[in-house]
N, C-alpha and C positions, 0 to 999 in steps of 0.2 A: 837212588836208582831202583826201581820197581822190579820187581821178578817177572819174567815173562811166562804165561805158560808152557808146560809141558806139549811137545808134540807126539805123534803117537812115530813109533819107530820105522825106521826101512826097513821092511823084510826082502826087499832083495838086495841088500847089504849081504858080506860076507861077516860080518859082525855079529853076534850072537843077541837078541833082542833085550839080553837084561842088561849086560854090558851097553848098551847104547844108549839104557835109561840110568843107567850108573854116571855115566860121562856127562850127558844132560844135567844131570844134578850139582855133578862136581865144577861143570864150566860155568853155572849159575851161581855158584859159591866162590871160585875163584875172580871172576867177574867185578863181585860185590853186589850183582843182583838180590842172591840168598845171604843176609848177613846173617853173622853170629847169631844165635839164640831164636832164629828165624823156627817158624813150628811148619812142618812139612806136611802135606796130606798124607790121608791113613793110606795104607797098601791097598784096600778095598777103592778109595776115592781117586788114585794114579790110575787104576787096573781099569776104572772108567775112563775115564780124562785120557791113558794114551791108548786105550783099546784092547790091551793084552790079558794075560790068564793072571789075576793074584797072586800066585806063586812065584810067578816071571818077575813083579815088581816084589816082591817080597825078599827072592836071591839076589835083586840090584842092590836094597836097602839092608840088605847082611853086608853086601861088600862093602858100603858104605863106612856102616859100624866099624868093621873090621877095620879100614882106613883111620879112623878116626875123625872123619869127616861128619860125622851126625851122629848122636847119642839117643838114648831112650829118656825122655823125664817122666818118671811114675806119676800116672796120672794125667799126664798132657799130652800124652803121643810122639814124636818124632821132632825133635828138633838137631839146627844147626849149630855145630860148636862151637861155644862163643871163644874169643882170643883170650888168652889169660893173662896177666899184669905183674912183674914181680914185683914186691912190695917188701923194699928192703925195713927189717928189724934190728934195730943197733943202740948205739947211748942214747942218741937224740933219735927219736921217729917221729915224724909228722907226715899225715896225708897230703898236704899242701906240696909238701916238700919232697915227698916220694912222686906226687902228680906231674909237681913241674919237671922231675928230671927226667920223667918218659914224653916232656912235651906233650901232651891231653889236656882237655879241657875238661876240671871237676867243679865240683862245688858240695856243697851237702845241703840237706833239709831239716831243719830243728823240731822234732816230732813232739817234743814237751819236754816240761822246766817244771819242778817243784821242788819246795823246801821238806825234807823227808826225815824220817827216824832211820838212819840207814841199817842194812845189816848186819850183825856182829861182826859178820869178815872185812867190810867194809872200814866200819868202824877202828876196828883193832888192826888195819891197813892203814888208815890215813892218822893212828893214833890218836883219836877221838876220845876226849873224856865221856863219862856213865853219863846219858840222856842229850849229848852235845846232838845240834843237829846236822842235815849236808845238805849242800844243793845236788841234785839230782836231774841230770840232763838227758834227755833220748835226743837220738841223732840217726842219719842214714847220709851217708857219703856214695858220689857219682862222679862218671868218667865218663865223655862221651856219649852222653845221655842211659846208659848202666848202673842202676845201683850195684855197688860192688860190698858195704857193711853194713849193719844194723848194729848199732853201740848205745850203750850207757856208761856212764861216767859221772861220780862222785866227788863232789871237793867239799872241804869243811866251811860251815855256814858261819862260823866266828874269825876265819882269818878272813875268808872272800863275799862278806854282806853284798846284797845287790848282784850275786854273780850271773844269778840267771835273767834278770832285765840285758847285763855288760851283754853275754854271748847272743842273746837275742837279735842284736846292736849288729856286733863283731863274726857272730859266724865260725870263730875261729877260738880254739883253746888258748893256741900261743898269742894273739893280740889280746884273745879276754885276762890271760894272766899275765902278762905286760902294764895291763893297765892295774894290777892292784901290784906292781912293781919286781915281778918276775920275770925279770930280761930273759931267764933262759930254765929251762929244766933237763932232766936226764931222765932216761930209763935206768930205772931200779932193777926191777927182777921181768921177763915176759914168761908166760904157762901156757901152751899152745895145746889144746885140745879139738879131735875129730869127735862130730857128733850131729845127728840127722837135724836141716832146721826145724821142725816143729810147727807149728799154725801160726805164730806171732811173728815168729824171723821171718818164714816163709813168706809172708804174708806184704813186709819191709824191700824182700830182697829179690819180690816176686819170681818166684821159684815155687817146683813144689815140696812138702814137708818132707819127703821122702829124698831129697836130694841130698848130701852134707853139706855142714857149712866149718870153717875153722874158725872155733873158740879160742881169741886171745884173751886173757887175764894179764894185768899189768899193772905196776904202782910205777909213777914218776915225782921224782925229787928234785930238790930244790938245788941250787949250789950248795950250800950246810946240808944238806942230804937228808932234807926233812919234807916230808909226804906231801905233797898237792893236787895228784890225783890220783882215784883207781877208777881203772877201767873194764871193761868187758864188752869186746867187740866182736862179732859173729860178721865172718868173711864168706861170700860166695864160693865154695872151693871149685868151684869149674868156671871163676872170672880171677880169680885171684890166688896167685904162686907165692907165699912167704919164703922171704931170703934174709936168715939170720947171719946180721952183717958182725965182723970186728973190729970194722975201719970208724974212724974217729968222723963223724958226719956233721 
């Protein structure tokens, strides 16, 4: 559904003229006209569009704010608030499997695969011997036509040969570790950090760098409780609500 535009307001309403351009915007956004993350015109380009003083549109789009109905993105101007997703965090986490119980249609994109020297943290994560190598996967996961993460993710190059042809294939962590005979893995430890995304996230999770993003850090284990992968995923924090679960999933 397309947005329609802006009309310029009734001034012989009993209505106050910025409140009337307030309501206009909200009944566009309730609608579904205005979705989510929709980018609004500047107060100077409405102040044309519906005839009135800048100011006038300027006190609409404070009310706005204030609702919570449209935020600022540094850099891009005025947009609409996208809906946000909880994304339960528990033994077992998976996107596939957090995606389907909101009923959404995801998928991801496989940004690149290489066999790498990973780094010490890495390393001394997945308990890697001095010089061992890992595959090293980038990825970006969608909901809805939303990118919602930008992830990387390491697994050791001597248990899982061939792994980044497997996921290239599969798409998916849990089928690609299936197939080197990993029916199932757990969450080990999750480290959840706030921090601005930067030009590269930003760049993934089309946002801009000035916006946060939630930094998860995470190792998952085997049944034997021995490391298969670490990850580091950078979530949209204004698409995505983390819900650290303690129910058995």
């Amino acid at each position: 559904m397309m947005a329609k535009p802006f009309q310029p307001p009734d001034r012989s309403c009993d209505v106050p003229v910025w409140r009337q351009i307030e309501q206009q915007v909200l009944q566009q956004i309730r609608s579904g006209q205005l979705r989510g993350g929709a980018k609004l015109p500047s107060a100077l380009e409405l102040a044309r569009q519906l005839r009135v003083n800048r100011h006038t549109v300027r006190r609409a789009l404070d009310a706005l704010e204030e609702r919570g109905a449209i935020h600022a993105d540094p850099g891009r101007g005025l947009r609409v608030r996208e809906e946000c997703y909880d994304y339960a965090i528990g033994r077992r986490t998976s996107f596939s499997r957090n995606m389907n119980s909101l009923n959404v249609t995801s998928g991801n994109k496989v940004l690149g695969t290489a066999l790498v020297a990973p780094p010490q943290r890495v390393a001394e994560s997945l308990a890697l011997a001095r010089g061992e190598r890992a595959w090293w996967i980038e990825s970006s996961a969608f909901a809805e036509g939303r990118v919602l993460d930008h992830s990387q993710a390491w697994f050791s190059a001597a248990r899982f040969p061939r792994l980044g042809e497997v996921f290239q294939r599969t798409g998916s962590v849990s089928r690609t570790l299936a197939e080197f005979g990993v029916a199932d893995y757990f969450r080990s430890y999750t480290r959840v950090t706030a921090r601005l995304a930067g030009t590269a996230t930003a760049r993934v999770l089309d946002q801009s760098p000035d916006l946060p993003v939630l930094e998860v850090e995470s190792l998952n284990v085997d049944g034997q409780n021995q490391p298969v992968q670490y990850g580091l995923t950078c979530f949209a924090a204004e698409r995505v609500q983390l819900v650290l679960s303690t129910a058995e999933r």
